[in-house]
N, C-alpha and C positions, 0 to 999 in steps of 0.2 A: 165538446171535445177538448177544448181548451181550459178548462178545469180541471178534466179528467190529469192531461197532462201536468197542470200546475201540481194536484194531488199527489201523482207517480212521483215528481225532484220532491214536494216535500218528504216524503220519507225516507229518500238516501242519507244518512247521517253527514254532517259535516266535517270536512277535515279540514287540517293547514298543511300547504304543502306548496314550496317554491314554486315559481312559475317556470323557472327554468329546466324544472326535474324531469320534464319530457326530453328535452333535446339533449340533457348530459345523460339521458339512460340512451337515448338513439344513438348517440355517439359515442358511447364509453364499448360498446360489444365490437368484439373481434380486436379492442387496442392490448399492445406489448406492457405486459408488467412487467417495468425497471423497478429495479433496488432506491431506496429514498440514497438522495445525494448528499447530507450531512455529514461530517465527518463522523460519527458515531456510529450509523448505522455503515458507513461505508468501511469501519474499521473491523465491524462486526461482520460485514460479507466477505471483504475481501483481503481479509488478514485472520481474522480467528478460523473464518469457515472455510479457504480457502487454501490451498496448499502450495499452488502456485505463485500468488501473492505473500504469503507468508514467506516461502522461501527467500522470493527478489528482493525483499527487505529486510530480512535477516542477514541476507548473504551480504548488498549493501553495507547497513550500518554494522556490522563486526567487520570488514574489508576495511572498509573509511576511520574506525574509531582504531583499528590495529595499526595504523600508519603511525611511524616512528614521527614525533614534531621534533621543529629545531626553533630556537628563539635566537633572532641577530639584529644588529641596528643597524648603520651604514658602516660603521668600523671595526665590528665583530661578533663573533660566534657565541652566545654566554650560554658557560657549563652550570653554572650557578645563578639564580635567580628569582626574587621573590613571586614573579609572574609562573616560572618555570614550576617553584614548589608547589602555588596553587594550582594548577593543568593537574600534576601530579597527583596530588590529592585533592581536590576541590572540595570533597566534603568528609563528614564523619560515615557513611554508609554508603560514598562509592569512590572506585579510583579515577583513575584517565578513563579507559577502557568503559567501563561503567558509564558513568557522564555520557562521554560523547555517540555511542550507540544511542544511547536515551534521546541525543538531539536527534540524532542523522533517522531515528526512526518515527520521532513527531514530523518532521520535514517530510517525508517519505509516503504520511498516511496522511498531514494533512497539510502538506504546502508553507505550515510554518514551525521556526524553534523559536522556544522562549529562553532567556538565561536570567537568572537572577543572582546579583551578585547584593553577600551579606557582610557589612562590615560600617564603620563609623566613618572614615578616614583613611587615606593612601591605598595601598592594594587590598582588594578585597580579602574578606577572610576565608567565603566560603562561595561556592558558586551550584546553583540548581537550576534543574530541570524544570519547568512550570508545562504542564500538560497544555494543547493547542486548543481543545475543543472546549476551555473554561478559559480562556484568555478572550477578550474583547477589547478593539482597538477605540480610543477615544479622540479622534480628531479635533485639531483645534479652526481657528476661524481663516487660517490661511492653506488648510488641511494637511499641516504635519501634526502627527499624534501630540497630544500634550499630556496624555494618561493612558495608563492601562488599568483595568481591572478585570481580577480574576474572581470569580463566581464559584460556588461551593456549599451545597446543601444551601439555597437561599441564603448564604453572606456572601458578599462583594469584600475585596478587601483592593484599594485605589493604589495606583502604581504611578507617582508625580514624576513628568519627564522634561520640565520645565528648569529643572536644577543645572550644571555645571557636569555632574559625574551623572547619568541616568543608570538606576537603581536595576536596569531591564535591557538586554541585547534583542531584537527583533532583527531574528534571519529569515526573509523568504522568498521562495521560487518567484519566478516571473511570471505576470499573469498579468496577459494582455488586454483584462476587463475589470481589473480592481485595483486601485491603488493602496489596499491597506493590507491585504493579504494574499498572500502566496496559492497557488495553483500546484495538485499535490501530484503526481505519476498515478496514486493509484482514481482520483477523477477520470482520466485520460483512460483507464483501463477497466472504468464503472461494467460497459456495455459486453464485452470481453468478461467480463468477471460474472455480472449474470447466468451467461449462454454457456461458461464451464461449470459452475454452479446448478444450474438446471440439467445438465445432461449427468453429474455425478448424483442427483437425486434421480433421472433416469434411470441409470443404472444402477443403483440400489433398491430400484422396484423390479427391475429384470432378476434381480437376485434371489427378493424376497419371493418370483414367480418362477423359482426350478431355473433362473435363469435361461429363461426362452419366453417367446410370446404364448401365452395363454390363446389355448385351443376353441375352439363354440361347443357348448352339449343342445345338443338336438334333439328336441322331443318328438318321436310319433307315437302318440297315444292309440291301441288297437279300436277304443271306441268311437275314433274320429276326431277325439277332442284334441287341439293345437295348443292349450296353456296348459299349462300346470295349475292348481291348486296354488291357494295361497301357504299353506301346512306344504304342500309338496316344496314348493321356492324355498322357502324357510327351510326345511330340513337338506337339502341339497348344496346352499349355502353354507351352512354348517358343517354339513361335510367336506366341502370342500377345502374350505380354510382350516379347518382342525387338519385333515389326512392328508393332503395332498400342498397344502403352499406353504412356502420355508425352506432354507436350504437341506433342516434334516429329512425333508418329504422329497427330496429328486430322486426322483427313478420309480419312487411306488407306483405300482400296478392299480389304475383304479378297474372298481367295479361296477358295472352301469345295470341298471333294472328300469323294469315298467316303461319300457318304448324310448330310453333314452342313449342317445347315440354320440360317439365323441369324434370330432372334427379336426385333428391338429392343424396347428395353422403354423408357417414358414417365416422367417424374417424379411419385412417388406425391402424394395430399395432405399428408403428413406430410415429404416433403423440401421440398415450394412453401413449409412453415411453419418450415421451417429456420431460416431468413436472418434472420426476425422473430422468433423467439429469439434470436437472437445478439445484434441488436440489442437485446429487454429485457434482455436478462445486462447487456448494456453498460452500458443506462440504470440498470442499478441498483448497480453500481458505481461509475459518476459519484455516485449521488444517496447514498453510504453516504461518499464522503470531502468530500461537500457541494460537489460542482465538476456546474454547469448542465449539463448535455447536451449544450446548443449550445454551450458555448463546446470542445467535446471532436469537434466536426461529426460528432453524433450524431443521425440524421435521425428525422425524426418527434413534434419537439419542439417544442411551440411553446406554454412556460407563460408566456414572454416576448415583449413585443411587438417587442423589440430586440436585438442586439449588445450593444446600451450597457448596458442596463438589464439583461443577465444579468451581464455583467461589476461592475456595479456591485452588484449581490445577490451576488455572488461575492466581491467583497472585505468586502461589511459583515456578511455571516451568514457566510462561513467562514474569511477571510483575517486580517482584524482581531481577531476573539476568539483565536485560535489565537497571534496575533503578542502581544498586549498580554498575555495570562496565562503566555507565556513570560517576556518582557520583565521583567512583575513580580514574579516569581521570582528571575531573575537580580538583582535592583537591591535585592531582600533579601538576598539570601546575600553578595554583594558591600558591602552598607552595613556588615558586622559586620565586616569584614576594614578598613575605613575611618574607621570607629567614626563615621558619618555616617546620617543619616535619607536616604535617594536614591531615588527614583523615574526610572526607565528605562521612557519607553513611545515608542511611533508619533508620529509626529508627522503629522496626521491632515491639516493644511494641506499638506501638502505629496506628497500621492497622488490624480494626475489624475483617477483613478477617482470620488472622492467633492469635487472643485474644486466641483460645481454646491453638494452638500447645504453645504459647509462654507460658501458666498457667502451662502445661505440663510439659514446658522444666523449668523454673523456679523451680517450686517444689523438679523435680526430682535433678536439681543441689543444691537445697539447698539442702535436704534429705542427700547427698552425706558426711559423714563425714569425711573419709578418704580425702578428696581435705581443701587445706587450702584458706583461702579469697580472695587471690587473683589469685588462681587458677579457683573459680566461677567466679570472677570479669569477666577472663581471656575467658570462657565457655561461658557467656552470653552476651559477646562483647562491656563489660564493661572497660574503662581504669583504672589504676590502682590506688588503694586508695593514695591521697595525704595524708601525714603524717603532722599534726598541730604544729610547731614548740613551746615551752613555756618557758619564759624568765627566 
């Protein structure tokens, strides 16, 4: 008996196969397929395939990069300025406008902006964009960065941060589990971004089916028999999808033969609650990159009693801080190359969106007479009156 046995395992062929591959296939049935969390694939789900996502970041970085900037030091306003002409043009193939969308939209998708400034000496000559998902931070032994390198078709090209002027501005989000990189809005809306993803592939297969659930055909065959033929499957199939599926096929009349019978079937409660999924997916990716609902004509919203009034909580809780701690980033990193104190922000007079709060706040700081002028100046984030010298 016990030969017989050894005989029977000799012939099973041998294979190689992880020891573990029983219990990740036990485990792996019935789990949630999420999108990969790289910035790559996460820009491809939920910015190129996505319309939702697309939006809140579009709308973002053109809102934030359209903000009128102002350049001032402690004792004034400068109309003219080497700092000011490069913002202006930063390079040969983009303006302000340009540029700064390109940051506000690497920040957006992946939690960081890169800047690169090009020149020998004193203010730079020219300033770029460096893409987030080819940049790699190079920590030194006390773990502040001491290099960057950016990656590209297999070459690295080193980014030394150890110098006096560093060659490189590192802007990023807050992120409570890594110290070298930024935590992006569309992470926070990965999960969100699947579950509308999935249900607008739902719904382009309800489309491709006449737009309704597909019916049962019923066979009863007169001679007892309950299958079909394989040639019968086959050619019913083919009917099927040639005449009847696609949106030019809704409504055809089909014709049934040889004991087969047509069944329609109804939309269950859980396809009636489709739609309204789609829609929370929706609203919760708007509300992860901090853009209203309504201003994305996403129905069912109504935290706002207006147009106006979401747009304006739209610029002052996500447009404005997003725009001024970039801002004042840039006008650090650039004061050291100028050997000047500089602040670069918003110029907050002059964005329609908040004309009411600013008439507001003007008023009531001039009203104020107890404050002396450069206390208003000081209030309304004005620099400080220059005093006119006379001979």
């Amino acid at each position: 008996m016990f030969e017989f046995l050894k005989r029977s395992e000799a012939k099973v062929p041998e294979t190689k196969a992880s020891a573990t591959g029983r219990v990740v296939s036990y485990h792996s049935s019935g789990r949630v397929a999420w999108s990969a969390r790289d910035t790559p694939s996460l820009t491809r789900a939920g910015f190129s395939a996505n319309p939702i996502g697309f939006r809140s970041v579009k709308l973002i970085a053109e809102a934030a990069a359209a903000l009128p900037l102002v350049l001032q030091d402690g004792q004034q306003r400068f109309e003219q300025h080497p700092i000011l002409s490069l913002i202006q043009r930063p390079n040969a193939a983009q303006g302000r406008a340009e540029l700064m969308e390109a940051l506000f939209g690497q920040m957006l998708l992946s939690g960081d902006g890169y800047l690169e400034a090009v020149g020998d000496a004193g203010a730079p000559l020219e300033l770029h964009v460096l893409r987030s998902d080819r940049m790699s931070v190079v920590p030194g032994a006390d773990g502040w960065p001491v290099a960057y390198e950016y990656a590209v078709s297999g070459r690295t090209h080193r980014f030394d941060m150890r110098g006096d002027n560093a060659s490189i501005c590192h802007i990023k989000s807050f992120h409570p589990q890594d110290d070298h990189y930024g935590f992006a809005p569309l992470q926070a809306a990965a999960n969100a971004m699947d579950v509308h993803n999935a249900a607008s592939r739902w719904s382009k297969a309800l489309l491709d089916n006449a737009a309704r659930p597909s019916g049962a055909i019923v066979y009863r065959g007169s001679d007892g028999q309950a299958q079909l033929s394989a040639d019968q499957y086959d050619r019913l199939v083919a009917e099927m999808e040639s005449q009847h599926q696609g949106a030019r096929n809704a409504g055809r009349p089909m014709l049934l033969e040889g004991g087969l019978d047509w069944k329609p079937m109804g939309f269950s409660p859980s396809d009636m609650e489709f739609q309204k999924t789609k829609e929370a997916a929706a609203r919760e990716i708007a509300v992860a990159f901090g853009v209203p609902p309504m201003l994305l004509g996403i129905p069912g919203d109504a935290t706002y009693a207006n147009y106006q009034e979401a747009n304006r909580a739209f610029y002052r809780l996500t447009v404005l801080p997003l725009a001024t701690r970039v801002a004042a980033n840039i006008s650090h990193w650039l004061s050291g190359f100028v050997g000047e104190v500089l602040e670069l922000k918003p110029d907050l007079d002059q964005v329609p969106a908040l004309a009411q709060e600013r008439d507001v706040q003007w008023k009531r700081v001039s009203a104020a007479s107890f404050l002396t002028d450069a206390e208003k100046r000081h209030l309304l984030g004005l620099p400080a009156e220059t005093e006119v010298g006379h001979d």
